[in-house]
PyMOL commands that place a pseudoatom at each C-alpha (Angstrom):
pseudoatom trace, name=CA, resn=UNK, resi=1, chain=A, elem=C, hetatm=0, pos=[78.871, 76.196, 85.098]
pseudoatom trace, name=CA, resn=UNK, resi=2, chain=A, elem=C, hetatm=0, pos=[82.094, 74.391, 84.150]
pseudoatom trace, name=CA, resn=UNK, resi=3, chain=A, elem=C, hetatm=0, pos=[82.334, 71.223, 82.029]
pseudoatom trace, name=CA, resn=UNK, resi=4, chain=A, elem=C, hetatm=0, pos=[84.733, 68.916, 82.561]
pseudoatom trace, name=CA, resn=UNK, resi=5, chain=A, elem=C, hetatm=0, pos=[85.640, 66.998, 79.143]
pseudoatom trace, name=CA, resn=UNK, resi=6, chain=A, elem=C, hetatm=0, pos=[87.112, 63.393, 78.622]
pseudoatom trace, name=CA, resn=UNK, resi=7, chain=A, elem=C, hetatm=0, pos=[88.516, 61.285, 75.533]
pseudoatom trace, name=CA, resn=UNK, resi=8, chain=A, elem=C, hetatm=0, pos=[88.438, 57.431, 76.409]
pseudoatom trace, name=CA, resn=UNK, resi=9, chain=A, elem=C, hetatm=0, pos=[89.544, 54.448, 73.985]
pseudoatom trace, name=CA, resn=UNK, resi=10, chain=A, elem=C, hetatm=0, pos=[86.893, 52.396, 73.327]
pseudoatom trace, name=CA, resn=UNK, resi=11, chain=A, elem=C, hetatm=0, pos=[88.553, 48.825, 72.690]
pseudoatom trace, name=CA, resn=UNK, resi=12, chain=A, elem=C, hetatm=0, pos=[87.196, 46.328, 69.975]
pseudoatom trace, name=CA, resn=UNK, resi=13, chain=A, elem=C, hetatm=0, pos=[88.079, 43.008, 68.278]
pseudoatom trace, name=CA, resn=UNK, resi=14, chain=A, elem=C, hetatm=0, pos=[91.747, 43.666, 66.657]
pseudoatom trace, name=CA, resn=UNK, resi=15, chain=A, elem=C, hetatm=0, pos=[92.890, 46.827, 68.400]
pseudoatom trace, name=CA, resn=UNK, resi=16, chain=A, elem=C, hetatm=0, pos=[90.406, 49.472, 69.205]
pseudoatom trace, name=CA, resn=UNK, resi=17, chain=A, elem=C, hetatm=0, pos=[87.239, 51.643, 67.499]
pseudoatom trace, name=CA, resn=UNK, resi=18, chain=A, elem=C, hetatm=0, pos=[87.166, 55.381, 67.535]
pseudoatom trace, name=CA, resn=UNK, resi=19, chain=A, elem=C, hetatm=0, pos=[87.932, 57.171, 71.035]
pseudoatom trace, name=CA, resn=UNK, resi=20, chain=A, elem=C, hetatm=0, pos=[84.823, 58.647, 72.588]
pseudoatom trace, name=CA, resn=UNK, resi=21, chain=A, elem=C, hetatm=0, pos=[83.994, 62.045, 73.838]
pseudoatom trace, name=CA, resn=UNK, resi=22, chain=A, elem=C, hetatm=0, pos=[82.892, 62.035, 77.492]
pseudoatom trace, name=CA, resn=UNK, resi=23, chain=A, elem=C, hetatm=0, pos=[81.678, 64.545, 80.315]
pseudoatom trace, name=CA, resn=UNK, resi=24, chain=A, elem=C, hetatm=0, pos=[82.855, 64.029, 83.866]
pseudoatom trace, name=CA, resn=UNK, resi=25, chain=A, elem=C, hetatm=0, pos=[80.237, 64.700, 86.649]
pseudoatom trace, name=CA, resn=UNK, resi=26, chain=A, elem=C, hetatm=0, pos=[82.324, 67.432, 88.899]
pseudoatom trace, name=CA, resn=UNK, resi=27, chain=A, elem=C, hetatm=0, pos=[80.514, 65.782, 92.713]
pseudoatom trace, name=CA, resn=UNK, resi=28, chain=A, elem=C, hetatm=0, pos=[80.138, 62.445, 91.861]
pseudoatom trace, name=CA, resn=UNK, resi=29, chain=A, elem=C, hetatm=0, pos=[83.352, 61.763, 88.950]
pseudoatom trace, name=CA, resn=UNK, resi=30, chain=A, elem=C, hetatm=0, pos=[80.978, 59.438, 86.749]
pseudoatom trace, name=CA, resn=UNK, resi=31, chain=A, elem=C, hetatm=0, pos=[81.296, 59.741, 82.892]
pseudoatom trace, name=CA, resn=UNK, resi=32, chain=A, elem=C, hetatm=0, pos=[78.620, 60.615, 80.542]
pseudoatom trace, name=CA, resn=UNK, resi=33, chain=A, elem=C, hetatm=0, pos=[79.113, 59.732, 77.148]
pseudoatom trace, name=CA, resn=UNK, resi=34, chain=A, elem=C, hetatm=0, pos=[78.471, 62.035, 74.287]
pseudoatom trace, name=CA, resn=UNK, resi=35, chain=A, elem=C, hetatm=0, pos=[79.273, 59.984, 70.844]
pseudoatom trace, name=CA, resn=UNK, resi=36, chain=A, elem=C, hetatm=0, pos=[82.212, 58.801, 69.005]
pseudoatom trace, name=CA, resn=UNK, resi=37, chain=A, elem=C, hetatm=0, pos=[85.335, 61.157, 67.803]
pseudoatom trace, name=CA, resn=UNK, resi=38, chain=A, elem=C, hetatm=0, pos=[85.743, 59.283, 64.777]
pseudoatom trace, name=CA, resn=UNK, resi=39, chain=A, elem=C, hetatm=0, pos=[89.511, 59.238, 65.809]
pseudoatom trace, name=CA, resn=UNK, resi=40, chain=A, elem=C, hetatm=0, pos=[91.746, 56.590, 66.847]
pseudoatom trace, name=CA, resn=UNK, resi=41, chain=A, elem=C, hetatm=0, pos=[94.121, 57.868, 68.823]
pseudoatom trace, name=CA, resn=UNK, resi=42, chain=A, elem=C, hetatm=0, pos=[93.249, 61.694, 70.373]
pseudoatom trace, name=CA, resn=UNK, resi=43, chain=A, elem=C, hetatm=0, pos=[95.609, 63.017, 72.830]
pseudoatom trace, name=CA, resn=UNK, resi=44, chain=A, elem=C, hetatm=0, pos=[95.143, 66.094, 74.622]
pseudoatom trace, name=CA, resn=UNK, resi=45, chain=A, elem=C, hetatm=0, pos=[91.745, 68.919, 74.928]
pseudoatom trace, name=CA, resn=UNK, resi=46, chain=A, elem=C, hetatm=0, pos=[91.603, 72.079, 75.155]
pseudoatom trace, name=CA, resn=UNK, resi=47, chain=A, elem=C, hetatm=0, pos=[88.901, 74.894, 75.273]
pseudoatom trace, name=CA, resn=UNK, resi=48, chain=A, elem=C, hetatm=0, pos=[89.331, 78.051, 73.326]
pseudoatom trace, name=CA, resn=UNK, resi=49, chain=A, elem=C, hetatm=0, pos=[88.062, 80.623, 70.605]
pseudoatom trace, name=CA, resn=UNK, resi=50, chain=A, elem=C, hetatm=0, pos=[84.916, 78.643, 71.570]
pseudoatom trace, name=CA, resn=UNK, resi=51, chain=A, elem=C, hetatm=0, pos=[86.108, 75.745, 70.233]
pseudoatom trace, name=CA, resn=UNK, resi=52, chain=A, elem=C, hetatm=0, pos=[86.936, 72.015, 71.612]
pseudoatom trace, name=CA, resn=UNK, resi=53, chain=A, elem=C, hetatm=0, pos=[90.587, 70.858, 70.406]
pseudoatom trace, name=CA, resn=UNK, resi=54, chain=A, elem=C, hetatm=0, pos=[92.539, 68.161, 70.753]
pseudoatom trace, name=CA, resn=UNK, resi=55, chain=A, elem=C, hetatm=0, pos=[95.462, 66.422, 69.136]
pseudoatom trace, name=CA, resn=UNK, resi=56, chain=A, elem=C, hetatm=0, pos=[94.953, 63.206, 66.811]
pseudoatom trace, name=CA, resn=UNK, resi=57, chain=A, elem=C, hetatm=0, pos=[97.850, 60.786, 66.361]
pseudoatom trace, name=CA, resn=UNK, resi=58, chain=A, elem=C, hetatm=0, pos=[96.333, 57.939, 64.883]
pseudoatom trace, name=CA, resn=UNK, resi=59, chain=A, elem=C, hetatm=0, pos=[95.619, 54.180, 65.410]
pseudoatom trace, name=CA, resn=UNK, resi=60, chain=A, elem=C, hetatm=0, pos=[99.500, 53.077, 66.316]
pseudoatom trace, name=CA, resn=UNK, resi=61, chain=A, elem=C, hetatm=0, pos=[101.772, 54.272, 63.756]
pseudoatom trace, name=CA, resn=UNK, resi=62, chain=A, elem=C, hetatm=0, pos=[102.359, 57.800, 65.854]
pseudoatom trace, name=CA, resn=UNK, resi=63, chain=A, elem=C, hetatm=0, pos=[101.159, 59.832, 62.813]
pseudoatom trace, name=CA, resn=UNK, resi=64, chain=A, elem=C, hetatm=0, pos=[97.346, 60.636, 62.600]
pseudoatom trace, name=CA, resn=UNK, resi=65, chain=A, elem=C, hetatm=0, pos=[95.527, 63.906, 61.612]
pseudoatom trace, name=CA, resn=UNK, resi=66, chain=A, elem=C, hetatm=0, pos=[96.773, 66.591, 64.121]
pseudoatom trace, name=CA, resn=UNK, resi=67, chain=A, elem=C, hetatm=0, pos=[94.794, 69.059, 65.075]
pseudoatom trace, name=CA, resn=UNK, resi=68, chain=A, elem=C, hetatm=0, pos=[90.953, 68.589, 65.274]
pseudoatom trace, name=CA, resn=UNK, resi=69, chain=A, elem=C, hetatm=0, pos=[87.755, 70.357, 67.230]
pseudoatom trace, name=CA, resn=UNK, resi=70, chain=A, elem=C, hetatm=0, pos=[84.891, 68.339, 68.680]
pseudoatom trace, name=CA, resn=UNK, resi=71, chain=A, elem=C, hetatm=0, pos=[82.050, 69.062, 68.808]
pseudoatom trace, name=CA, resn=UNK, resi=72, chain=A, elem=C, hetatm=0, pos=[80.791, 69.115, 72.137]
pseudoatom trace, name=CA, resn=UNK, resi=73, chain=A, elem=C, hetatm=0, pos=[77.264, 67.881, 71.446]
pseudoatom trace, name=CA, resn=UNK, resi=74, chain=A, elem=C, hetatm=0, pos=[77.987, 64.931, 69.358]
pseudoatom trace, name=CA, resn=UNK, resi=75, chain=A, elem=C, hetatm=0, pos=[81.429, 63.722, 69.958]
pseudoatom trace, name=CA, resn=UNK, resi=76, chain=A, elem=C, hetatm=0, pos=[82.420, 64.108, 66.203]
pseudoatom trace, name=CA, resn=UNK, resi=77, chain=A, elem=C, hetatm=0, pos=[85.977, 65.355, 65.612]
pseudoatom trace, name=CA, resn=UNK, resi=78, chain=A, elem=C, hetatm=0, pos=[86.568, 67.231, 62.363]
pseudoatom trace, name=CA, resn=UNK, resi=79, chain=A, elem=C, hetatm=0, pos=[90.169, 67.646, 60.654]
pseudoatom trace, name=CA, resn=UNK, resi=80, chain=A, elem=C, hetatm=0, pos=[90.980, 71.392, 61.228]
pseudoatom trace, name=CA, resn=UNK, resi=81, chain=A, elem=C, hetatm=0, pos=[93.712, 71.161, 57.820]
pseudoatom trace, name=CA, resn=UNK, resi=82, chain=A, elem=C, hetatm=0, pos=[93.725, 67.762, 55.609]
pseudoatom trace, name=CA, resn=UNK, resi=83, chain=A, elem=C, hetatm=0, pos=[96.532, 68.997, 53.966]
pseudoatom trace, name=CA, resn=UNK, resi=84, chain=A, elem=C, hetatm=0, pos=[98.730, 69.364, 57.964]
pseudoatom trace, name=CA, resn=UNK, resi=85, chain=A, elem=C, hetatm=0, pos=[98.879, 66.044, 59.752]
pseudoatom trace, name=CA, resn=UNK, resi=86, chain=A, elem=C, hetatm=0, pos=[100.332, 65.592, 63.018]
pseudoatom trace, name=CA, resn=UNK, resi=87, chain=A, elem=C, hetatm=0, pos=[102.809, 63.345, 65.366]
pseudoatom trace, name=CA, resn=UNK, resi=88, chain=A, elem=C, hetatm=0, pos=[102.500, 61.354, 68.184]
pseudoatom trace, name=CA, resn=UNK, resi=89, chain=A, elem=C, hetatm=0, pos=[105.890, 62.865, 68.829]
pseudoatom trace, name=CA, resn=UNK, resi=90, chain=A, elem=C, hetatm=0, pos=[104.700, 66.513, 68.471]
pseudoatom trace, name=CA, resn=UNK, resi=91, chain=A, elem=C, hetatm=0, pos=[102.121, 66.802, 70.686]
pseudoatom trace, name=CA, resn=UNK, resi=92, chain=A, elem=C, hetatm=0, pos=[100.777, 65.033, 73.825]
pseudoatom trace, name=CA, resn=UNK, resi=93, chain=A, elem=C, hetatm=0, pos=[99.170, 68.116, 76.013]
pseudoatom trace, name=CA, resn=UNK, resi=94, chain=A, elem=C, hetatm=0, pos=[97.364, 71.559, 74.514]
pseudoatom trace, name=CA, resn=UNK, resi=95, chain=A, elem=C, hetatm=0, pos=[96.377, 74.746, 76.474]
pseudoatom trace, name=CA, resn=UNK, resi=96, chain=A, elem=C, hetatm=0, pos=[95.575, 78.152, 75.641]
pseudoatom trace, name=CA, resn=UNK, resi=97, chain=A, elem=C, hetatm=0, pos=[97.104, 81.262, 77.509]
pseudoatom trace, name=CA, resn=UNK, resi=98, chain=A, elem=C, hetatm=0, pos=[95.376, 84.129, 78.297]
pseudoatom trace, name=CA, resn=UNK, resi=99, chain=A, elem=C, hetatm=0, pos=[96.086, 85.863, 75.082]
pseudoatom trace, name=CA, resn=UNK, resi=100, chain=A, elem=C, hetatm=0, pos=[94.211, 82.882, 73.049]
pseudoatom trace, name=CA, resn=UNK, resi=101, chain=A, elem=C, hetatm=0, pos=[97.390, 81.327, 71.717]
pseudoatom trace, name=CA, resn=UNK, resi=102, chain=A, elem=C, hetatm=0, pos=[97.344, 77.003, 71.426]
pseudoatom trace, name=CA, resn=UNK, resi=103, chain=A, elem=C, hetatm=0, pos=[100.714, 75.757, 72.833]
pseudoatom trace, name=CA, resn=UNK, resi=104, chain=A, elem=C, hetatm=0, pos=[101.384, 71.745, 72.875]
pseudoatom trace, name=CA, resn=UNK, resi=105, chain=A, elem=C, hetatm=0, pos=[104.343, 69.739, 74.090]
pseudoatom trace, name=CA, resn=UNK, resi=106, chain=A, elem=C, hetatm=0, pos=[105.718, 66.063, 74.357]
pseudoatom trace, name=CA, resn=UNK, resi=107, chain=A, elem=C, hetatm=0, pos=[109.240, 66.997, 73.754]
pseudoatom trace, name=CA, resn=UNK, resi=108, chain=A, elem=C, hetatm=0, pos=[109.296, 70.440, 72.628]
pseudoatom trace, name=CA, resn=UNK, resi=109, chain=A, elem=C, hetatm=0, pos=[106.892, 72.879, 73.150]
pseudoatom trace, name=CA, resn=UNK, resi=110, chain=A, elem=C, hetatm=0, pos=[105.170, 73.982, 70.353]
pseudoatom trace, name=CA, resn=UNK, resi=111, chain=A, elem=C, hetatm=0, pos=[102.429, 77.021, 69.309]
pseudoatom trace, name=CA, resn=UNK, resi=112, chain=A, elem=C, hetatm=0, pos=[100.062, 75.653, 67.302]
pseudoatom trace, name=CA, resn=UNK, resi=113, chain=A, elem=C, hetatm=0, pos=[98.036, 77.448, 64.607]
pseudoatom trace, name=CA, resn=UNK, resi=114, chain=A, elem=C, hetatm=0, pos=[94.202, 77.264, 65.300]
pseudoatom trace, name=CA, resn=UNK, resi=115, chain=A, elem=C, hetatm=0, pos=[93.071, 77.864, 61.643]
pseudoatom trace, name=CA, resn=UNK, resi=116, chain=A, elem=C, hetatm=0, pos=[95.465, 74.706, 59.929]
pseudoatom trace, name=CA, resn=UNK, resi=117, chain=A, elem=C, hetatm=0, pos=[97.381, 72.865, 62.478]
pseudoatom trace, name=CA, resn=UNK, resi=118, chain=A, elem=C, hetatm=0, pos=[101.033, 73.550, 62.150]
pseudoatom trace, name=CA, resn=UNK, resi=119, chain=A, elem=C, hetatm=0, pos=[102.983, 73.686, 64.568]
pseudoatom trace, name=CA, resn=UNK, resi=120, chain=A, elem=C, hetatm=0, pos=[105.749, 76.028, 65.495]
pseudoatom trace, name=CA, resn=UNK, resi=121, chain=A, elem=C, hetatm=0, pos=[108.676, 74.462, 67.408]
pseudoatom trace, name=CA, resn=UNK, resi=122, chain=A, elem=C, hetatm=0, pos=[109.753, 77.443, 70.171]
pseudoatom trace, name=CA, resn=UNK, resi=123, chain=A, elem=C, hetatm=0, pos=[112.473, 75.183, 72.137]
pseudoatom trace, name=CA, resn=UNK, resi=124, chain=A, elem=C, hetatm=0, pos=[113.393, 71.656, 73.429]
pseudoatom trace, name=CA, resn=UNK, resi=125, chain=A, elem=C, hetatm=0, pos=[111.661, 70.838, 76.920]
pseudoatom trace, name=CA, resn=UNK, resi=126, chain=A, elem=C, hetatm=0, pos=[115.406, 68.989, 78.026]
pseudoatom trace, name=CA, resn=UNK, resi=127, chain=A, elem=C, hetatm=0, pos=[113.095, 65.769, 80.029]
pseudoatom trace, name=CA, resn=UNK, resi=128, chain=A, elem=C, hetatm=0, pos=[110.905, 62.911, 78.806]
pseudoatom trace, name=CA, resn=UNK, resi=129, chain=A, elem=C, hetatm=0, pos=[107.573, 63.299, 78.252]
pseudoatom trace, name=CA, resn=UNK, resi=130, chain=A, elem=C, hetatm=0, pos=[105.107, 65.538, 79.154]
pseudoatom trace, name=CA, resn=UNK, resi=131, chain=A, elem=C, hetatm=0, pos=[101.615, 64.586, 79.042]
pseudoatom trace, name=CA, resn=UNK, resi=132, chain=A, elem=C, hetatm=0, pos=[100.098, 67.535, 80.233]
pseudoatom trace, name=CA, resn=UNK, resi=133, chain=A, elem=C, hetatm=0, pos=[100.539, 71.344, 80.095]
pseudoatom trace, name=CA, resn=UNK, resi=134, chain=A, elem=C, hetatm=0, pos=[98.271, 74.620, 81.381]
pseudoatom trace, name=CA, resn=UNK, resi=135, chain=A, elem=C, hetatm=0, pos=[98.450, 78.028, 82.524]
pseudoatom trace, name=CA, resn=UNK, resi=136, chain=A, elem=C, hetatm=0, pos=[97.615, 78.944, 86.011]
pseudoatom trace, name=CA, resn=UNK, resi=137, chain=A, elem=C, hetatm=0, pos=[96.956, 83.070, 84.854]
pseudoatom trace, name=CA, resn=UNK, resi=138, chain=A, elem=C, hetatm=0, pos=[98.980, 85.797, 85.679]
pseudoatom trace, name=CA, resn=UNK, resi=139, chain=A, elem=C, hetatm=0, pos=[100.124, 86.967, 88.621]
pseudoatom trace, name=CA, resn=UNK, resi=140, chain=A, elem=C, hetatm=0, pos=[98.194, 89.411, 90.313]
pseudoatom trace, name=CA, resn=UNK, resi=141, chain=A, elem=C, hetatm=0, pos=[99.537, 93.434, 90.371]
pseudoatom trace, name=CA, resn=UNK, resi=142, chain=A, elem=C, hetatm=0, pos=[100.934, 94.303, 93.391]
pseudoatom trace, name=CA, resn=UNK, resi=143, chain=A, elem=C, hetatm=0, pos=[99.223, 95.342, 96.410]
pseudoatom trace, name=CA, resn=UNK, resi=144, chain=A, elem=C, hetatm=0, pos=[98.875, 99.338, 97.085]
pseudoatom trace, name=CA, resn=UNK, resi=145, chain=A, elem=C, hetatm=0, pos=[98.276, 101.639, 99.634]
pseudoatom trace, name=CA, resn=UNK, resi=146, chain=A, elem=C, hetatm=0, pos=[98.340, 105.208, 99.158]
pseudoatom trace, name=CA, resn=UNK, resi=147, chain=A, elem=C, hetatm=0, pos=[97.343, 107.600, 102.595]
pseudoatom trace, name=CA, resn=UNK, resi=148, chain=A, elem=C, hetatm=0, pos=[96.559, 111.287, 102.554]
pseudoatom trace, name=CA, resn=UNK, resi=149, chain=A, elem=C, hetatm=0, pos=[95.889, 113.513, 105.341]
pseudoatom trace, name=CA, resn=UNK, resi=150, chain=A, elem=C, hetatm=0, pos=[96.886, 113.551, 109.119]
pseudoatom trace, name=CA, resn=UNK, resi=151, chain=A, elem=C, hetatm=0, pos=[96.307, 112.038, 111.398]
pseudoatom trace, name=CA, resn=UNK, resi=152, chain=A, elem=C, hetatm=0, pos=[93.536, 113.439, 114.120]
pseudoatom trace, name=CA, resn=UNK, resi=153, chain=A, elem=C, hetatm=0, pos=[92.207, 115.368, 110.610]
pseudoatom trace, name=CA, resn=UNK, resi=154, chain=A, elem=C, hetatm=0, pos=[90.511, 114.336, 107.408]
pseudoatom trace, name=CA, resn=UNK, resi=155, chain=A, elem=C, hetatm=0, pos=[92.458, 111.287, 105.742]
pseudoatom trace, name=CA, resn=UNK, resi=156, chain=A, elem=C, hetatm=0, pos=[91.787, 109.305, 102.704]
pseudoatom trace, name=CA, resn=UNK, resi=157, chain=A, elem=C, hetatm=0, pos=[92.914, 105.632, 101.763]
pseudoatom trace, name=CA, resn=UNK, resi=158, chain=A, elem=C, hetatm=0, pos=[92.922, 104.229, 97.964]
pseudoatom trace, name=CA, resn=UNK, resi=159, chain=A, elem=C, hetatm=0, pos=[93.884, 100.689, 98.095]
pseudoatom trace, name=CA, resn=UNK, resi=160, chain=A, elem=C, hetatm=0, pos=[94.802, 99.250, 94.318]
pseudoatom trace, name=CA, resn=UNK, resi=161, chain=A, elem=C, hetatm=0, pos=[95.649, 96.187, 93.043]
pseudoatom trace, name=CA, resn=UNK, resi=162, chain=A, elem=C, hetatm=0, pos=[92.909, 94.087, 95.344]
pseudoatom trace, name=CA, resn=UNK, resi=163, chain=A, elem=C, hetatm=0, pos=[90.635, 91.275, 94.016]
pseudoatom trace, name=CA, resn=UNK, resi=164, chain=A, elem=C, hetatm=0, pos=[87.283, 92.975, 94.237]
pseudoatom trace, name=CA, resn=UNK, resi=165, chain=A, elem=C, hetatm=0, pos=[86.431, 89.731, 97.057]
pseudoatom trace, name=CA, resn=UNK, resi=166, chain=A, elem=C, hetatm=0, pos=[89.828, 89.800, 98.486]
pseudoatom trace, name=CA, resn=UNK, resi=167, chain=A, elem=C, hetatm=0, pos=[90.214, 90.706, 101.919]
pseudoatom trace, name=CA, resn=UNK, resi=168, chain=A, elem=C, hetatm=0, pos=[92.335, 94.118, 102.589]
pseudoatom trace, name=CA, resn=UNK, resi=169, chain=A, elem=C, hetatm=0, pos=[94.173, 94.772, 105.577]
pseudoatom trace, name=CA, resn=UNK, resi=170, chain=A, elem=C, hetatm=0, pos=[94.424, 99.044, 106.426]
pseudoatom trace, name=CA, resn=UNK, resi=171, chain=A, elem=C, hetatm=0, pos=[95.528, 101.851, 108.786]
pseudoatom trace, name=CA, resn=UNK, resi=172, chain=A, elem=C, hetatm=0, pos=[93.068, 104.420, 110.193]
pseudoatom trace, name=CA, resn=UNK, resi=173, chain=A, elem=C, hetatm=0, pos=[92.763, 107.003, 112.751]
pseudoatom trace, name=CA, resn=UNK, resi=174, chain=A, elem=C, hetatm=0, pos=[89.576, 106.936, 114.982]
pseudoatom trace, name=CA, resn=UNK, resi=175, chain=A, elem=C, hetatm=0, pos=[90.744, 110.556, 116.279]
pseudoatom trace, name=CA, resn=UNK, resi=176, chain=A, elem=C, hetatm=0, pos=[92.976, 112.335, 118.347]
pseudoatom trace, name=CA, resn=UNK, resi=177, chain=A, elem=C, hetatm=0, pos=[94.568, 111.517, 121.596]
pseudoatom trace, name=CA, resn=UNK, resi=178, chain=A, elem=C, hetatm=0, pos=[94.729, 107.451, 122.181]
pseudoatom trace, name=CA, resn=UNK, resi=179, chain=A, elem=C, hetatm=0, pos=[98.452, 108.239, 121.216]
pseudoatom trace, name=CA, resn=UNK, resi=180, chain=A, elem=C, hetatm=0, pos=[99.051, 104.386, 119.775]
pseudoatom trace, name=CA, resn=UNK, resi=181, chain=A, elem=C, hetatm=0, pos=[102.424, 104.239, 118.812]
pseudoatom trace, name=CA, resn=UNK, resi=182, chain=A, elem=C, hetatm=0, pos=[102.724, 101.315, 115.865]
pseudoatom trace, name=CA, resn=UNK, resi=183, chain=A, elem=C, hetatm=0, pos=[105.838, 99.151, 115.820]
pseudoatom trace, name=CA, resn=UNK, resi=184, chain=A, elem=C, hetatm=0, pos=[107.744, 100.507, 113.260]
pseudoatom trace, name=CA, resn=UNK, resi=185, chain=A, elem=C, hetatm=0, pos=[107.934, 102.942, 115.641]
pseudoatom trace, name=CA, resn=UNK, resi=186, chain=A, elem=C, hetatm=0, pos=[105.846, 105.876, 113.633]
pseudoatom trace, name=CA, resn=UNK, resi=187, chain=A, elem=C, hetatm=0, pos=[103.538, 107.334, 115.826]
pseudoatom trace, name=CA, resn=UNK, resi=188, chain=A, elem=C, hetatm=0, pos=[99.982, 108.338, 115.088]
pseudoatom trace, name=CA, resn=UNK, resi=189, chain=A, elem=C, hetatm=0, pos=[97.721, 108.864, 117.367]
pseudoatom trace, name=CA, resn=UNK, resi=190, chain=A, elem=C, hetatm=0, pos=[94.443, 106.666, 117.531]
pseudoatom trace, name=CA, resn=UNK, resi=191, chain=A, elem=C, hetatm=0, pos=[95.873, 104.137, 114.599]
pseudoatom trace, name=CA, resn=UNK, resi=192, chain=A, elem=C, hetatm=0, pos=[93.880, 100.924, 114.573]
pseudoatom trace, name=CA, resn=UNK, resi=193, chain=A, elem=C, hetatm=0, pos=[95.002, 97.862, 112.754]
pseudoatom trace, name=CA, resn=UNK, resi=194, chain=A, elem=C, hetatm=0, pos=[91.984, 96.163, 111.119]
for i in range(1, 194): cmd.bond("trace and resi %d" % i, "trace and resi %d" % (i + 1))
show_as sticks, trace
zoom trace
């Protein structure tokens, strides 16, 4: 089933120790605590490419490592490119779309490169700050109907476009001679509305 992932500060003496990596029970809401990040100051998840990411900025300067994955057995974050650190000012929420690609946002929104962290600025967001961003999926293809036949014969119906346990709403004729007359005013005799 799903897992619901969480990052929590863990305050200490002086300021705060590494953030922890947490599930969330999906009934009952209660955390379960894998292990420490390692990281001071992660920002956002996201699942993809099988992966756990999130964005690091650090311990209160706004500039930490950037992009890391976490492992989701241990809590430990690793440092997906050394050499590519990030902003607190880049980055702030991270999602996948359907084709696999990483966006983030705070003030822009961003794609960011799974395999070293860079970022790639696509436009300014015009409003404050945006903590969180997702996809909800595509809308679904339209709804079809296609008839053949006549009525009081042989006809055929091929609905397309349905969710295979959506419910789907048709015309038929139970034969001849009822003379049911729908309100479009196109008669066929013995249509039913189901």
């Amino acid at each position: 089933g799903d897992v619901l992932y969480a990052v929590q500060n863990t305050d200490s003496p002086g300021c705060c120790g590494p953030d922890d990596l947490y599930t969330l029970d999906l009934i009952t809401g209660l955390p379960t605590r894998i292990g420490p990040t390692g990281y001071w100051g992660v920002q956002a998840l996201a699942y993809g490419e099988g992966k756990l990411f999130a964005w690091e900025v650090g311990t209160g300067s706004g500039h930490g490592v950037g992009l890391i994955t976490i492992d989701p057995l241990t809590g430990q974050g690793t440092d997906v490119d050394p050499a590519v650190d990030g902003s607190a000012w880049q980055v702030s929420g991270l999602c996948f779309d359907s084709q696999g690609v990483l966006y983030g946002a705070l003030h822009k929104l961003y794609t960011v490169y799974t395999t070293t962290g860079t970022t790639n600025r696509i436009g300014f967001l015009g409003y404050g700050f945006v903590q969180g961003i997702e996809f909800i999926g595509t809308a679904p293809p339209p709804l079809s109907l296609t008839v053949s036949g006549s009525c009081g014969g042989v006809m055929s119906a091929t609905v397309s476009g349905a969710s295979p346990d959506g419910a789907v709403a048709f015309l038929w004729c139970s034969g001849p001679g009822s003379g049911f007359v729908l309100r479009s005013g196109i008669p066929c005799a013995g249509t039913v509305l189901a």
